[in-house]
C-alpha positions as CSV (number, residue, x, y, z in Angstrom):
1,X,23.1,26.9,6.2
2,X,19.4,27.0,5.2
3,X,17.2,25.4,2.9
4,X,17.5,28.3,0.3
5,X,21.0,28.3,0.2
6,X,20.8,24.3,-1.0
7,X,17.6,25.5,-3.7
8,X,20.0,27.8,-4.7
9,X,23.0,25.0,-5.3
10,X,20.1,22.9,-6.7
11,X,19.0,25.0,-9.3
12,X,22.5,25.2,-10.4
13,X,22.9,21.6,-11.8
14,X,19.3,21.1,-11.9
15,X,18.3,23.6,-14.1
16,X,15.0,22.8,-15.1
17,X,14.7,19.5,-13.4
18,X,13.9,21.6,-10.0
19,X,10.6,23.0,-9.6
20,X,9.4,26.0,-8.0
21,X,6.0,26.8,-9.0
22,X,3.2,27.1,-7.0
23,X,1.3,24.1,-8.8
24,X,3.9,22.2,-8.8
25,X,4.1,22.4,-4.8
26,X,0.6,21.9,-4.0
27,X,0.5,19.0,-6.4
28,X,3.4,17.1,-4.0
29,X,1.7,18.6,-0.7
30,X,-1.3,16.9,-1.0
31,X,-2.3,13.5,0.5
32,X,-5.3,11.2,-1.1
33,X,-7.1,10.7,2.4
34,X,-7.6,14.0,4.8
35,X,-4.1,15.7,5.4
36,X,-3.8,18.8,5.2
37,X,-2.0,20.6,2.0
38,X,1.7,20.4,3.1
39,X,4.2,21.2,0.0
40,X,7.3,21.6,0.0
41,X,10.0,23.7,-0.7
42,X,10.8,22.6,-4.1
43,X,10.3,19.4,-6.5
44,X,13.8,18.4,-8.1
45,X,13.0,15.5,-11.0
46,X,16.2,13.3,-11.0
47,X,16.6,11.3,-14.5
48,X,19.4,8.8,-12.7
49,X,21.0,7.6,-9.8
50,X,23.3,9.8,-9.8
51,X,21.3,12.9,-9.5
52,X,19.7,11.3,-6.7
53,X,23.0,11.2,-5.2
54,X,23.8,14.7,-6.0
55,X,20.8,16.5,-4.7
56,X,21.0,14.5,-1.4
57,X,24.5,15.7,-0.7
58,X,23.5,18.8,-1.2
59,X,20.6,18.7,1.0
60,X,22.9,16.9,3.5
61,X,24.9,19.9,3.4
62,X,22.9,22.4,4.3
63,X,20.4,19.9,6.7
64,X,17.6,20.6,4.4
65,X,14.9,17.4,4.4
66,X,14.6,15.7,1.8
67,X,11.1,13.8,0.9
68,X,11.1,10.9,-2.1
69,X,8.0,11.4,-4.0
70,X,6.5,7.6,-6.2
71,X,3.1,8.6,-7.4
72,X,1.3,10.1,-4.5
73,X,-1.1,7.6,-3.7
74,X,-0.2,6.8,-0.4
75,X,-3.2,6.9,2.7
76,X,-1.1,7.7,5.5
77,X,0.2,10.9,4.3
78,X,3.8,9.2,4.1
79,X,5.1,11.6,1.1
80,X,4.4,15.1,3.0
81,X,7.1,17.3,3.4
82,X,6.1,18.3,7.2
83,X,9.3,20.3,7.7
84,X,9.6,21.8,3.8
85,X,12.8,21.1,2.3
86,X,12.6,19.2,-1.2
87,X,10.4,17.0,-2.6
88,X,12.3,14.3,-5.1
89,X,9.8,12.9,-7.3
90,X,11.2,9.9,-9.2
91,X,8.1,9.6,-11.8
92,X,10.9,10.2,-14.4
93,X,13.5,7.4,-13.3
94,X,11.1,5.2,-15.0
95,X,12.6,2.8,-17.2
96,X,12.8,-1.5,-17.0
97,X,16.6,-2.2,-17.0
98,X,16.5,-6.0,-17.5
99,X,14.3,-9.2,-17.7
100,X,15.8,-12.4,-16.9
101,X,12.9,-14.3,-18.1
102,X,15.1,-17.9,-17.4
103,X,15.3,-16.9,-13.6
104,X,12.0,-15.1,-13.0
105,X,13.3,-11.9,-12.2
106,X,13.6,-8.0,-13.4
107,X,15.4,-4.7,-12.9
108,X,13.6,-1.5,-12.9
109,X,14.0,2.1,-11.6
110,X,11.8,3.4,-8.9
111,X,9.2,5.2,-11.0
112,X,7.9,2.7,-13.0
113,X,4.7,1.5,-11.9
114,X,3.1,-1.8,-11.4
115,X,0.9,-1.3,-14.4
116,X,3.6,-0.5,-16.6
117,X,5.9,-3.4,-15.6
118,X,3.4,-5.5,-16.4
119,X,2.6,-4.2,-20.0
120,X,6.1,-4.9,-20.3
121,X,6.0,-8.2,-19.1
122,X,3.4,-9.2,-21.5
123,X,5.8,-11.2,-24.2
124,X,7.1,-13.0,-21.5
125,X,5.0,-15.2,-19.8
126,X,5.9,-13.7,-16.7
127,X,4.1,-11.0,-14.5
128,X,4.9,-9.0,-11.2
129,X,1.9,-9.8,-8.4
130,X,1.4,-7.4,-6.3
131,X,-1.7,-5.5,-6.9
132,X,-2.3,-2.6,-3.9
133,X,-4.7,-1.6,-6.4
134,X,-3.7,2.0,-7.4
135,X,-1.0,1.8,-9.8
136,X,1.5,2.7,-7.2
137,X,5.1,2.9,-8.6
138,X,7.4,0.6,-7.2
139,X,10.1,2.2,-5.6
140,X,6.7,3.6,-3.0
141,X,5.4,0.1,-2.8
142,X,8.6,-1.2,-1.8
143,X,9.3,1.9,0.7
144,X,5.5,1.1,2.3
145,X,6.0,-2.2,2.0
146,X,2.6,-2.5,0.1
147,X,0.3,-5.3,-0.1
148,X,-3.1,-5.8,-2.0
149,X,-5.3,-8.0,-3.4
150,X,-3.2,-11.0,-4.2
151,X,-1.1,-11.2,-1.3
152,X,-2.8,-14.0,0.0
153,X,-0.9,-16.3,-2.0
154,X,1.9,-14.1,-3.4
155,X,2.9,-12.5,-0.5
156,X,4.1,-8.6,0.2
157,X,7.0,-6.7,-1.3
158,X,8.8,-8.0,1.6
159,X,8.4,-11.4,-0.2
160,X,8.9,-10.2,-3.4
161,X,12.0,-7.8,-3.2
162,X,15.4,-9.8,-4.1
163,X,17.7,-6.8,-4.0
164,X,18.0,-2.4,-4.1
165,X,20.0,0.2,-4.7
166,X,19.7,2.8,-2.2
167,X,21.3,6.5,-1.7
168,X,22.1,7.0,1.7
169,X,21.7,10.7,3.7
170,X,25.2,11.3,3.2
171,X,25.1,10.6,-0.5
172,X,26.5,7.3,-0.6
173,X,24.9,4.6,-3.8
174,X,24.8,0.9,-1.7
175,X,23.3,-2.4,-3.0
176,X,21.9,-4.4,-1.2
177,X,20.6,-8.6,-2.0
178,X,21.6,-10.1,-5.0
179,X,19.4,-11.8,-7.8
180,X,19.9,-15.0,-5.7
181,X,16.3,-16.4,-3.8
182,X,17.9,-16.8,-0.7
183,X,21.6,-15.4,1.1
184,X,23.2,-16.1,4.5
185,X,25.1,-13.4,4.4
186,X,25.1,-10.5,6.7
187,X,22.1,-8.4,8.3
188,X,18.8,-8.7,5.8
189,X,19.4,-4.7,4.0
190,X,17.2,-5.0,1.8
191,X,14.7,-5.9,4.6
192,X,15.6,-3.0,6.3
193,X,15.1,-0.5,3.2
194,X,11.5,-2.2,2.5
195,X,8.9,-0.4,4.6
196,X,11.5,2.0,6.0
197,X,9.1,4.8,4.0
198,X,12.2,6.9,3.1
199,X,13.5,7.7,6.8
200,X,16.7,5.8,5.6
201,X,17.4,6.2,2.1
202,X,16.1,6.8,-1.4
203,X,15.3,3.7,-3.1
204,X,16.7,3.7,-7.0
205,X,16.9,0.6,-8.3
206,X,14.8,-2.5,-7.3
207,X,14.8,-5.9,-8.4
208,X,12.1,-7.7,-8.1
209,X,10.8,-11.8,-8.0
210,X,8.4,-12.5,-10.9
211,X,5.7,-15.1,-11.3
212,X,4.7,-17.3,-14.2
213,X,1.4,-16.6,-15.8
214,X,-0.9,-19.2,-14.6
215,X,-2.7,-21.7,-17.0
216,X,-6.2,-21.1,-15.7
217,X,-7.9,-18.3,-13.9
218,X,-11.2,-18.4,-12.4
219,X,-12.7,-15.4,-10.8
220,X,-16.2,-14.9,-9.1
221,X,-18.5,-13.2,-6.6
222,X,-20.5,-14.5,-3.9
223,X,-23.2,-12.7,-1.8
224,X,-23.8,-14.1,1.8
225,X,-26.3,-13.3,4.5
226,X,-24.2,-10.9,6.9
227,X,-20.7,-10.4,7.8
228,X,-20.3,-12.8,10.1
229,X,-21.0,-15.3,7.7
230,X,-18.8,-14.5,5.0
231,X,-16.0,-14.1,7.7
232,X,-16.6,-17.3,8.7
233,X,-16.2,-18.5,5.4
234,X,-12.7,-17.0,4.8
235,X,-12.0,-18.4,7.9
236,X,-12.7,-21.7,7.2
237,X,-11.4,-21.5,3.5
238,X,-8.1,-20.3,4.7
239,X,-7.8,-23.1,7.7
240,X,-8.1,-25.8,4.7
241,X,-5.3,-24.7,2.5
242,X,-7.5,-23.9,-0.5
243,X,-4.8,-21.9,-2.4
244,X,-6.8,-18.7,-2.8
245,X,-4.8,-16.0,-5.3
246,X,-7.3,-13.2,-3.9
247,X,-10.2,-13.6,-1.2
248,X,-11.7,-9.7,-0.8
249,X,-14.6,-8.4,1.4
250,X,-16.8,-5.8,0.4
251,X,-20.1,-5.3,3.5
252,X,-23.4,-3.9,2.5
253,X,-22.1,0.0,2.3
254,X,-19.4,-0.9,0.3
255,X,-21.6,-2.8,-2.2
256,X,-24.5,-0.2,-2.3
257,X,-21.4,2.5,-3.1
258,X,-20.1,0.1,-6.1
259,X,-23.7,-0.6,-7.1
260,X,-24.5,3.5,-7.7
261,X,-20.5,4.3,-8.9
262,X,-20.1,1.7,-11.3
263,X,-23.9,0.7,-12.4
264,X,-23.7,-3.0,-10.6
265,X,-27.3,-4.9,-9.4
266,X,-25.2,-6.9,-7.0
267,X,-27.4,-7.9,-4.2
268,X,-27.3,-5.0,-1.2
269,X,-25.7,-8.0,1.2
270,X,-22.2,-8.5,2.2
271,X,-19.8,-10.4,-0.6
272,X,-16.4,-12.0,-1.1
273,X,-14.7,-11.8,-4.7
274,X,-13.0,-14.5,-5.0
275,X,-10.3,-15.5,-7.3
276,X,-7.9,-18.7,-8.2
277,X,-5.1,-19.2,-10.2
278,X,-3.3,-22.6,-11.6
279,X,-3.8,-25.2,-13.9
280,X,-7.3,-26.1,-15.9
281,X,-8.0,-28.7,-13.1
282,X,-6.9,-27.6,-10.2
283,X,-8.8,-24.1,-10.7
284,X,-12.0,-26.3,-11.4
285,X,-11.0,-28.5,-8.0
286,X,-10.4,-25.5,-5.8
287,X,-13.6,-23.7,-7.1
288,X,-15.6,-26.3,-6.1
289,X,-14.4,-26.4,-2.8
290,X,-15.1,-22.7,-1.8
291,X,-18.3,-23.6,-3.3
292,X,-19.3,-25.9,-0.6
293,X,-17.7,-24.0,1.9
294,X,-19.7,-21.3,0.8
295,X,-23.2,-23.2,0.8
296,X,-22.1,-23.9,4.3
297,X,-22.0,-20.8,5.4
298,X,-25.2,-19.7,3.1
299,X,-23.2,-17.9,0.1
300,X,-24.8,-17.6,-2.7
301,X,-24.2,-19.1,-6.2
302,X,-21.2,-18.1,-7.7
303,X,-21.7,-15.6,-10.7
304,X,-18.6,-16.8,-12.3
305,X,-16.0,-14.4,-14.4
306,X,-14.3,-16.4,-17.0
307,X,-13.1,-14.3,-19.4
308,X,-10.3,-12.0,-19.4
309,X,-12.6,-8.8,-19.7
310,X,-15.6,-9.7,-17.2
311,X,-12.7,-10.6,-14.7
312,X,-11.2,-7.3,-15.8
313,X,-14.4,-5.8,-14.5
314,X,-14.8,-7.7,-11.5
315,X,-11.3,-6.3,-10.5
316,X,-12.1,-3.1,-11.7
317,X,-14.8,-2.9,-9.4
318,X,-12.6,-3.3,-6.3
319,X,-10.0,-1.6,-7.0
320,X,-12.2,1.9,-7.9
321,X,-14.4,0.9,-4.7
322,X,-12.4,3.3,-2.4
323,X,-13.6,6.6,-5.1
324,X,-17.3,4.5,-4.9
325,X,-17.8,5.4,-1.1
326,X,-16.1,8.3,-1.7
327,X,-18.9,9.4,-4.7
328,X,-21.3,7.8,-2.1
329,X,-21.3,11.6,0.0
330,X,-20.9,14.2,-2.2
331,X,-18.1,16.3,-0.9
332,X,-17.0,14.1,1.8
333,X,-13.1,13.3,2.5
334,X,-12.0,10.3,3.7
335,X,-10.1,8.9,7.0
336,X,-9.3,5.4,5.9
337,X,-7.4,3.0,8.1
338,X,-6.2,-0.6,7.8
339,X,-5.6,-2.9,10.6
340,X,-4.7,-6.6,10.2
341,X,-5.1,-9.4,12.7
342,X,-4.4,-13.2,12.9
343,X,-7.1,-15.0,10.7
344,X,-9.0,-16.6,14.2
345,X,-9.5,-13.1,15.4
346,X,-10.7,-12.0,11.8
347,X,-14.9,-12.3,12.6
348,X,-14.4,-10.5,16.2
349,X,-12.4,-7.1,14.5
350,X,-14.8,-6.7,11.9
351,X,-17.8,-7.5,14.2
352,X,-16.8,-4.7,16.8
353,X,-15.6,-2.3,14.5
354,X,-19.2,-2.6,12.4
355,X,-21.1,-2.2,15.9
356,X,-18.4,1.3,16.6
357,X,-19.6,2.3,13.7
358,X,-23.0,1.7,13.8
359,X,-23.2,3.8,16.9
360,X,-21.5,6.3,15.3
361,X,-22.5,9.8,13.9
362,X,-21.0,9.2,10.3
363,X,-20.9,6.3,8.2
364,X,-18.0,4.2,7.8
365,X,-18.0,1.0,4.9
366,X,-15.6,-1.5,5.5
367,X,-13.7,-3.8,3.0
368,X,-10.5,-5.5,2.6
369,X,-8.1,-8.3,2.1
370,X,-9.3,-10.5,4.5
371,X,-7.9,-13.3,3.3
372,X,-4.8,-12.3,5.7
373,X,-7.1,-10.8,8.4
374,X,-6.5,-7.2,6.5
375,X,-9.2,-5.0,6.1
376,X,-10.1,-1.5,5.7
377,X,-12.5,1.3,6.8
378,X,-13.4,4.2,4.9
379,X,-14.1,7.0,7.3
380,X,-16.1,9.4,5.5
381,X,-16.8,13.4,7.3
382,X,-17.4,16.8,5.9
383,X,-13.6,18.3,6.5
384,X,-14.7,21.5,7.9
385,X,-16.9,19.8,10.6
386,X,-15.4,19.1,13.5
387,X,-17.3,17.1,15.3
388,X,-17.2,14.5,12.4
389,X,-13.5,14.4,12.7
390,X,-12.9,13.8,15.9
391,X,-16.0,10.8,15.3
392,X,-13.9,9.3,12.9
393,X,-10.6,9.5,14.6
394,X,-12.1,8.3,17.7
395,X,-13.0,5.3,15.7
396,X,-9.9,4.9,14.0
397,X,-8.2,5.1,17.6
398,X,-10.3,2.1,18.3
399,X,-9.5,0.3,15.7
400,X,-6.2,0.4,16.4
401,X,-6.4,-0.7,19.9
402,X,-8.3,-3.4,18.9
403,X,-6.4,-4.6,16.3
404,X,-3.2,-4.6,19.0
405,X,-6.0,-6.4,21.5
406,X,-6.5,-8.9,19.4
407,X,-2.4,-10.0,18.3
408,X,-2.4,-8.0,15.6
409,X,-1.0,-4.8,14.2
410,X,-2.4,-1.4,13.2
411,X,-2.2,-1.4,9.8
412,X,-1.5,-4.3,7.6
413,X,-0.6,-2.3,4.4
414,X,-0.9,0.7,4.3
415,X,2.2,2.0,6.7
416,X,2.8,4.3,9.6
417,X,3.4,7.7,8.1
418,X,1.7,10.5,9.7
419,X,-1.6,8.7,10.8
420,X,-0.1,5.6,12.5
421,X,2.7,7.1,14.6
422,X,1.1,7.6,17.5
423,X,0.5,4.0,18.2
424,X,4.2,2.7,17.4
425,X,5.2,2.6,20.8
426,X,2.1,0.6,22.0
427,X,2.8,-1.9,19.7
428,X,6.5,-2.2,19.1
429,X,7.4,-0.9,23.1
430,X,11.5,-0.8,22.5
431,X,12.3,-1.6,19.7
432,X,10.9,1.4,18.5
433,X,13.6,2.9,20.4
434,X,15.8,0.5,18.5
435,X,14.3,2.0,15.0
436,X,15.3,5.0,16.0
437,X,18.9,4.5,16.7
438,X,18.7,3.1,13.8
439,X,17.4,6.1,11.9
440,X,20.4,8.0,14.0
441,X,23.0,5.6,12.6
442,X,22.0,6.5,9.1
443,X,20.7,9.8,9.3
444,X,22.3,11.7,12.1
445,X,21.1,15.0,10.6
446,X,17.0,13.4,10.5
447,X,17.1,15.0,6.8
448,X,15.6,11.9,5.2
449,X,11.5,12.0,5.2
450,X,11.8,13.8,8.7
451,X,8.9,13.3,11.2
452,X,7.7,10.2,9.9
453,X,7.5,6.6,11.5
454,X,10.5,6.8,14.6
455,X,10.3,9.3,17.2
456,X,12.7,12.2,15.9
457,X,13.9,15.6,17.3
């Protein structure tokens, strides 16, 4: 039983829907941050659930791993098929099954993106808020249990999933939830299949919570002195309720990268983008709040984004400032890592990491989602110098020893995968033994997204 002998079954009720050609691997081996090329086997393109289910009998078969594939922008190099065997890429199970615009909630397959769902959404009133800021499709965001920008007040897709469908490693189609908000009933599955990366089973359905469009949305910038001060203000914005819907950190780096990438004059200073949602008043009333928390902590005035477009912009900005520090060294790749820690310990992690950096040999701009003690670094080394990379991973060692120091977790987003598993057992001790008998319960073989997240054979 090998892994050709299941191509070979593939091919013959794939047909075309299985890929072997050499662009078609490297284009699922490769990672966005600094893994090495790693493609698989093959790339099979189910158009249903049921071909989902087919190829992973096969593959169960003939114990050949199986990797699920969203749209590749993962950090953590979660979608690499270490130990070949097939790559499914779901892009084409990409349709939105149902709206229940009455009870706030939608059907969709995995591939359709976040970008997409909300284009649909338009008509409705009604949009989906979770914004990791690439437009991930949501079968990966659930699987990495992805975050972003607005999860400050919307929460993760842990708070946002009501219910999957799932094929299992033996084939098997379960459901798990229901379109209920809550249920007593049983062990949380649909918990379980959210953040699991794959290990367990193949996400192919998902429905998903959906919010009302807000009445009033204000968005603005704010430069402040130096870090500690704009932590500080988070800090203090967050410990008096002000209902933030995103609170983001950019430091100096990260604003001299946007500044050249995107042709801003924003002051070459530390700033939070700030953004509220709600009614006329109550935007108005929470603005000025932050505003004098701001003056306390010496922010600047607000340069205020009212319309649709200029906030547009403003978002924009973030969102592309990962390719800004990027563009920022020509050539350079990227080790990025995200940690998270409690809100009180928020000024100390970015305040040590900044000073590890500073003493470092390459440069390493930080920004994030501090408004729930998330943020990133962006690593960046010439790949074929090796002396950079061990700097950076050094760095991103500390980090992640800090981040465990100080309560918290080593990454707050962007999942374990390949760059996180070494620090699993620090911070979960065992019950990351527990994970793995899980794994072993429901994929005795290890064929599902092998080598990633549990310790594995």
């Amino acid at each position: 039983m090998t892994i050709e002998t299941a191509l070979t079954e593939l091919q013959s009720i794939l047909g075309d829907g299985l890929s072997r050609s050499p662009s078609d691997l490297e284009i699922h081996g490769r990672s966005e941050t600094h893994f090495a090329l790693t493609p698989p086997d093959a790339v099979a393109y189910p158009l249903s659930t049921q071909d989902v289910a087919a190829i992973v009998k096969i593959c169960a078969a003939h114990h050949c791993p199986v990797v699920a594939w969203g749209t590749g922008t993962s950090l953590e190099g979660h979608a690499l098929a270490v130990r070949g065997g097939v790559c499914i890429d779901l892009s084409r199970m990409d349709k939105v099954l149902d709206v229940q615009v009455d009870d706030m909630d939608v059907r969709v397959q995995p591939g359709v993106t976040r970008e997409a769902l909300n284009t649909e959404l338009r008509a409705t009133g009604l949009f989906f808020p979770v914004d990791p800021g690439a437009n991930a499709s949501l079968g990966g965001m659930a699987s990495t249990r992805a975050s972003g920008t607005t999860a400050v007040r919307y929460g993760t897709m842990r708070d946002n999933v009501l219910g999957l469908e799932v094929v299992l490693a033996d084939g098997r189609i379960i459901h798990t939830g229901s379109r209920a908000r809550k249920s007593s009933a049983g062990y949380d599955l649909t918990g379980l299949f959210v953040g699991a990366e794959g290990t367990l089973g193949i996400i192919t359905e998902l429905t998903l919570k959906l919010q009302g469009q807000p009445q009033a949305i204000g968005a603005a910038v704010c430069a402040f002195p130096d870090v500690a001060a704009a932590v500080d203000a988070v800090i203090a914005t967050i410990q008096m309720g002000v209902p933030m819907a995103r609170i983001e950190f950019l430091d100096t780096a990260s604003v001299m990268a946007v500044n050249a990438y995107a042709n801003m004059n924003l002051p070459t200073t530390p700033h939070l983008l700030v953004e509220f949602h709600g009614s006329d008043n109550a935007v108005k009333e929470d603005a000025e709040t932050f505003g004098e928390i701001a003056k306390d902590y010496k922010g600047s005035d607000f340069d205020w984004a009212t319309r649709p477009e200029d906030r547009s912009m403003l978002w924009k900005m973030r969102h592309e400032a990962y390719y800004a520090i990027l563009a920022s060294r020509k050539g350079a790749r990227a080790i990025v890592t995200d940690v998270c820690v409690p809100i009180s310990q928020l000024a100390t992690a970015i305040a040590e990491t900044e000073a590890d950096i500073a003493e470092s040999i390459i440069t390493g701009p930080i920004l994030g989602h501090v408004g729930d003690g998330n943020f990133h670094a962006i690593l960046l080394i010439d790949d074929t110098n090796t002396t950079e990379r061990s700097a950076a991973e050094k760095l991103a060692h500390r980090m992640a020893e800090r981040a465990l120091r100080l309560g918290g977790t080593v990454t707050g987003e962007h999942g374990v995968g390949l760059g996180k598993l070494e620090y699993m057992q620090a911070e979960h001790g065992d019950a990351w033994a527990v994970m793995g008998q899980i794994k072993r319960a429901l994929d005795p073989d290890g064929i599902m997204n092998p080598g990633k997240l549990v310790q594995q054979n």
